[in-house]
C-alpha positions in Angstrom: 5.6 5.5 31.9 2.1 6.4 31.3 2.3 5.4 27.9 3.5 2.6 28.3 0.8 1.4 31.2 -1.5 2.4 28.9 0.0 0.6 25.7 0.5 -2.5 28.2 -3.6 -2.7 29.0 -5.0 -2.0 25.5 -2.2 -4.6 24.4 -3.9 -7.0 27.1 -7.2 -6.7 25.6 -5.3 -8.6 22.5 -7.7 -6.8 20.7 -6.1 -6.7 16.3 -7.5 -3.3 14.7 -8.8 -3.9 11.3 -7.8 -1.1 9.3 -7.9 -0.3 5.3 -4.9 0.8 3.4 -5.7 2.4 -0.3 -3.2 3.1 -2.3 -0.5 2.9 -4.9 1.1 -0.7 -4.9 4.4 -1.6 -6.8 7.5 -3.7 -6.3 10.9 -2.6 -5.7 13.1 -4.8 -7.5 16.7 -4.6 -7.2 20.0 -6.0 -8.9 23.1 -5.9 -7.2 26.0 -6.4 -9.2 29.9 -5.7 -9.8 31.4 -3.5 -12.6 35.0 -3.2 -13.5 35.2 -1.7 -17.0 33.3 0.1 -19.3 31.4 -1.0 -22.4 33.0 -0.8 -25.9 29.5 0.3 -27.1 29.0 3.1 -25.3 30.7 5.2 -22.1 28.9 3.3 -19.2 29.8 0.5 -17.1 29.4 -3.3 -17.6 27.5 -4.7 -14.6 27.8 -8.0 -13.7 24.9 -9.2 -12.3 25.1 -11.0 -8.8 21.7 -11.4 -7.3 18.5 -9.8 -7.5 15.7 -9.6 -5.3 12.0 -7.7 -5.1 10.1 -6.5 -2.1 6.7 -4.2 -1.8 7.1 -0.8 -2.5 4.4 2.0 -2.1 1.5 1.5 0.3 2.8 -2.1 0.7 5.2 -1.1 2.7 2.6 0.7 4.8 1.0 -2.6 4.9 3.8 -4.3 5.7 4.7 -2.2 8.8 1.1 -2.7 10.1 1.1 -6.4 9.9 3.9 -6.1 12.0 2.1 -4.2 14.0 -0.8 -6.6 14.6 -3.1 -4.9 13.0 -5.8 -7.0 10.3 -5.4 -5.7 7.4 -7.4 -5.0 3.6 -5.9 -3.4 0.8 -7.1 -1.7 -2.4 -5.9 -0.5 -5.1 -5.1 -1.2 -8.8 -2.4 -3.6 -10.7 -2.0 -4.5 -13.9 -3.1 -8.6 -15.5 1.0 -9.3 -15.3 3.4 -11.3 -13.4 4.6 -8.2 -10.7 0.4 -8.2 -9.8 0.7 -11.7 -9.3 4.0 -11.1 -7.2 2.1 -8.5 -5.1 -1.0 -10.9 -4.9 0.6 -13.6 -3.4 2.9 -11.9 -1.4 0.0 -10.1 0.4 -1.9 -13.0 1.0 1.2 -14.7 2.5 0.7 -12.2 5.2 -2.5 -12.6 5.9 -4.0 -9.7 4.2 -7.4 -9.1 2.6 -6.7 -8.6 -1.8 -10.4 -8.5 -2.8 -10.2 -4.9 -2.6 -7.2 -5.3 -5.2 -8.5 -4.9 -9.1 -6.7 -5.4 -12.4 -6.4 -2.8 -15.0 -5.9 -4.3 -18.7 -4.5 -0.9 -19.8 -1.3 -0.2 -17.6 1.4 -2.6 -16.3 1.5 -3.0 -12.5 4.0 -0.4 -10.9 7.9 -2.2 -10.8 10.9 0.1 -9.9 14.1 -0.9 -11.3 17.1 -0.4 -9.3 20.6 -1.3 -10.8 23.1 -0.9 -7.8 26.5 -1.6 -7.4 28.4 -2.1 -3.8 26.6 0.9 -1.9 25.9 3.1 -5.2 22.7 3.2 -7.6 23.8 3.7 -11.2 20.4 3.5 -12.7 16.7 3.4 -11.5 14.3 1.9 -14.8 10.3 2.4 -13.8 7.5 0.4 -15.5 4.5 2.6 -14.7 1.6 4.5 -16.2 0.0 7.4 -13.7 -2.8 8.9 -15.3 -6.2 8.3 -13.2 -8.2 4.9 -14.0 -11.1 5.2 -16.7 -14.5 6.6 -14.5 -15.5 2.4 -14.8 -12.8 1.2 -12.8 -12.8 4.2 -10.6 -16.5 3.4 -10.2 -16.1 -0.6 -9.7 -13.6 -0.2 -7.0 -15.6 2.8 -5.2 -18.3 0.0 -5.1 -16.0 -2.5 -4.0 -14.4 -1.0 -1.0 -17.6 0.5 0.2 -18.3 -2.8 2.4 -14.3 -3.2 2.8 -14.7 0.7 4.6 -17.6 0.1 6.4 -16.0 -3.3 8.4 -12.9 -1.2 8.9 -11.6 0.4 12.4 -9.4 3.2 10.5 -8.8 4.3 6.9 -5.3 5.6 5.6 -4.5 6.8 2.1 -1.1 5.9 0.8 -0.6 8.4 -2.0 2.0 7.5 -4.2 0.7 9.7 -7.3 0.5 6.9 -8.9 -2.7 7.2 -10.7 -5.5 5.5 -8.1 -5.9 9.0 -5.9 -7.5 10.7 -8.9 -9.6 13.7 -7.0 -13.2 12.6 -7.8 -12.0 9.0 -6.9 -10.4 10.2 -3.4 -13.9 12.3 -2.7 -15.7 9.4 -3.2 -13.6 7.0 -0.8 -13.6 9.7 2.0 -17.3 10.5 1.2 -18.5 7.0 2.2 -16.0 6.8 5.0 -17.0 9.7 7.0 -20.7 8.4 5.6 -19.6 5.5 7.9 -18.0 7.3 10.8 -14.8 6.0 9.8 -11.3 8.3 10.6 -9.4 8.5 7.4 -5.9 9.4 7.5 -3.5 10.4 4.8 0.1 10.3 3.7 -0.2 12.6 0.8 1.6 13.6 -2.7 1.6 16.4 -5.3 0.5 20.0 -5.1 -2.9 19.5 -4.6 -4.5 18.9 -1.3 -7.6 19.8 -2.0 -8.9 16.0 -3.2 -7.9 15.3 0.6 -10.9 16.9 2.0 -13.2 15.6 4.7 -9.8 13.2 5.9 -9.2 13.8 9.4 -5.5 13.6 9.8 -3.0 14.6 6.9 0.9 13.4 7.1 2.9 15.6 4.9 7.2 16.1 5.4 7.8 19.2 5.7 9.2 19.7 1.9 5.9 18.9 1.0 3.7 20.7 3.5 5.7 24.1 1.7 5.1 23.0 -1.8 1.3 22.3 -1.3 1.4 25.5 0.7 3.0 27.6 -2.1 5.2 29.2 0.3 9.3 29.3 1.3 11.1 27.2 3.4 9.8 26.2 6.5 12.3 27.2 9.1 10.6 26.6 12.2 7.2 25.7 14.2 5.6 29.7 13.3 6.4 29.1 9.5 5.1 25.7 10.0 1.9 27.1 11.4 1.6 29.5 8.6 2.0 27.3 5.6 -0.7 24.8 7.9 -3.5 27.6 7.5 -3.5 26.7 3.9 -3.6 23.4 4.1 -6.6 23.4 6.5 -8.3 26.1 4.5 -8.4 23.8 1.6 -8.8 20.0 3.5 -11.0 21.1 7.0 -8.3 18.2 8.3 -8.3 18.5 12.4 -4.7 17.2 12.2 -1.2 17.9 10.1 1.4 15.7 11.0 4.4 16.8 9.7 7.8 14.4 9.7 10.7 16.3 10.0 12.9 13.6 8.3 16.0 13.2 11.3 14.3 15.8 13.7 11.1 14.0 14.7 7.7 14.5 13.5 5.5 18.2 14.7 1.5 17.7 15.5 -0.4 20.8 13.7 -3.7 21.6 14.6 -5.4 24.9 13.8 -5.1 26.0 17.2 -1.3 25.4 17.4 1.9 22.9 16.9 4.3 21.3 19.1 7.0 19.4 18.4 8.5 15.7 19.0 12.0 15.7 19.2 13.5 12.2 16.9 14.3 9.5 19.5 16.7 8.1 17.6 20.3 7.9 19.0 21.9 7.2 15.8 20.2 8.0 12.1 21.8 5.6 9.5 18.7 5.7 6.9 15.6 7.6 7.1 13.9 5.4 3.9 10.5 4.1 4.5 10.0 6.0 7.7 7.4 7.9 6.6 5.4 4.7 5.6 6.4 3.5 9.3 5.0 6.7 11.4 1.6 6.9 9.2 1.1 2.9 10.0 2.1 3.2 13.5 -0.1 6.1 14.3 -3.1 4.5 12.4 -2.6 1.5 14.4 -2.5 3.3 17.8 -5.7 5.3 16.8 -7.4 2.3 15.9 -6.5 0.7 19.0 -8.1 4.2 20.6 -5.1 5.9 22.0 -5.5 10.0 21.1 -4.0 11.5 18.3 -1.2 12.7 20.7 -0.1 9.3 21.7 -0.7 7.6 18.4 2.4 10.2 17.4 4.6 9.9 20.4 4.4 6.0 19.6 5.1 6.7 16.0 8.0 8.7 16.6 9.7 6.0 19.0 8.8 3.3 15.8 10.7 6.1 13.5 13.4 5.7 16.0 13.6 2.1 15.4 13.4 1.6 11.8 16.1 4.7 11.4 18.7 3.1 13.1 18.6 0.3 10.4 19.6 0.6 6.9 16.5 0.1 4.3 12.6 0.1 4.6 12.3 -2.2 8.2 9.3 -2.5 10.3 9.4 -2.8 13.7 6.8 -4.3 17.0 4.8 -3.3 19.2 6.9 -4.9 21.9 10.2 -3.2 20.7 8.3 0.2 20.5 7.7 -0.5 24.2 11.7 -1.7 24.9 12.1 2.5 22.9 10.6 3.8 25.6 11.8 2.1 28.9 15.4 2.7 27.2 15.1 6.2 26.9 
């Protein structure tokens, strides 16, 4: 009850965190259908298209969950001069997010996944996309950009998509002039290589992840998990690893040891876009100034929320706090 006391009295200060979000935006566009029989052309079904529908995929959905949060809220990152930038444009600015920190690159289409379903089953996923790095310009342009976009900023996350923005020189530079700015930056990472993360201050890897980048086995349990962190703090000087354990709840990492939060969920029916949710919700609580600790019990009652429903959801402030008193 602590937590919530204390959530209650920053929440009475109605204070709204501003916090920048850079990363790899796209839309999810789906098509839901019916198939019955098979084309004469080739060995694959005929769908019959019902309705279709698009939503914000990436580190939109990051955004999204921290609007929902109440937190104000910039983006950057790149898009292409098409329609789906346009899409993503206006759909931002319809919730009250800052795009001047969004720039368009004439060389690659925006980022649009494809998904052909039919009832409850995906037959095919089609992705418009080009991931290599931006040309040194842009990279520079948008550097220069979100320099005063950083500096007005409570809290910095990374939403890492591998999508072609967080190119390593382009990642040094943005964590360069936040911690130039005494600004946290925290990450929800991709690939192999953490080393681009460096000078960030917390790191959210799964724990799939956390062993790839680590080069080591499975991670069994908190020791192995402490073992592959070694690596990861070697390479990034990070004071934090957060590591979601999908339907098991979420571990803190620090160099000195882990400990574990158990999921709060009662029932799991979809674990998609959870990770997005815990990274939003614990940059929110740390830019309201709860401690790293809090930020992540909050989180994981937030995972709790948006597991129990099917699909990427967000989820309140005031229904975190209705988590808690349930449990």
């Amino acid at each position: 009850m602590d937590l919530i006391n204390k959530l209650r009295s920053v929440q009475s200060l109605k204070k709204k965190p501003a916090i920048l979000v850079i990363g790899d935006l796209m839309i999810d566009h789906y098509i839901w259908g019916s198939a019955t029989r098979l084309s004469p052309e080739a060995p694959v079904p005929i769908v019959n298209v019902k309705t279709e529908s698009t939503t914000l995929g990436g580190a939109g959905n990051v955004v999204q969950n921290l609007v929902a949060l109440g937190a104000h809220v910039s983006i950057g990152g790149i898009v292409g001069n098409d329609g789906p930038a346009d899409e993503i444009i206006d759909i931002l600015e319809k919730e009250g997010v800052k795009t001047v920190t969004i720039i368009r690159d004439e060389s690659r289409p925006t980022t649009v996944k494809t998904r052909v379903l039919v009832g409850s089953h995906q037959l095919v996923r089609l992705d418009r996309e080009v991931t290599e790095p931006m040309a040194p310009g842009l990279e520079n342009e948008l550097a220069d950009k979100l320099a005063v976009a950083i500096k007005n900023s409570d809290l910095i996350v990374l939403s890492d998509y591998n999508k072609g923005l967080l190119s390593r020189g382009f990642t040094q530079q943005v964590i360069k002039i936040a911690n130039g700015h005494g600004k946290k930056v925290i990450v929800d990472p991709k690939g192999l290589n953490y080393e681009k993360y460096k000078g960030a201050y917390l790191i959210k890897p799964n724990r799939k992840e956390l062993a790839e980048a680590a080069n080591t086995e499975k991670i069994k349990d908190l020791a192995d998990m402490q073992n592959a962190a070694k690596a990861i703090f070697l390479q990034t000087g990070a004071t934090y690893l957060i590591v979601t354990l999908s339907e098991e709840g979420m571990a803190i990492v620090t160099a000195q040891g882990s400990k574990s939060l158990p999921v709060k969920a009662t029932e799991v029916f979809d674990v998609t876009g959870a990770g997005d949710t815990v990274i939003a919700a614990i940059a929110y609580f740390m830019a309201l100034g709860l401690g790293v600790d809090e930020a992540c019990e909050l989180a994981n009652h937030a995972a709790a929320i948006v597991i129990r429903h099917v699909g990427s959801v967000t989820t309140t402030v005031d229904e975190i706090i209705k988590d808690i008193e349930g449990d």
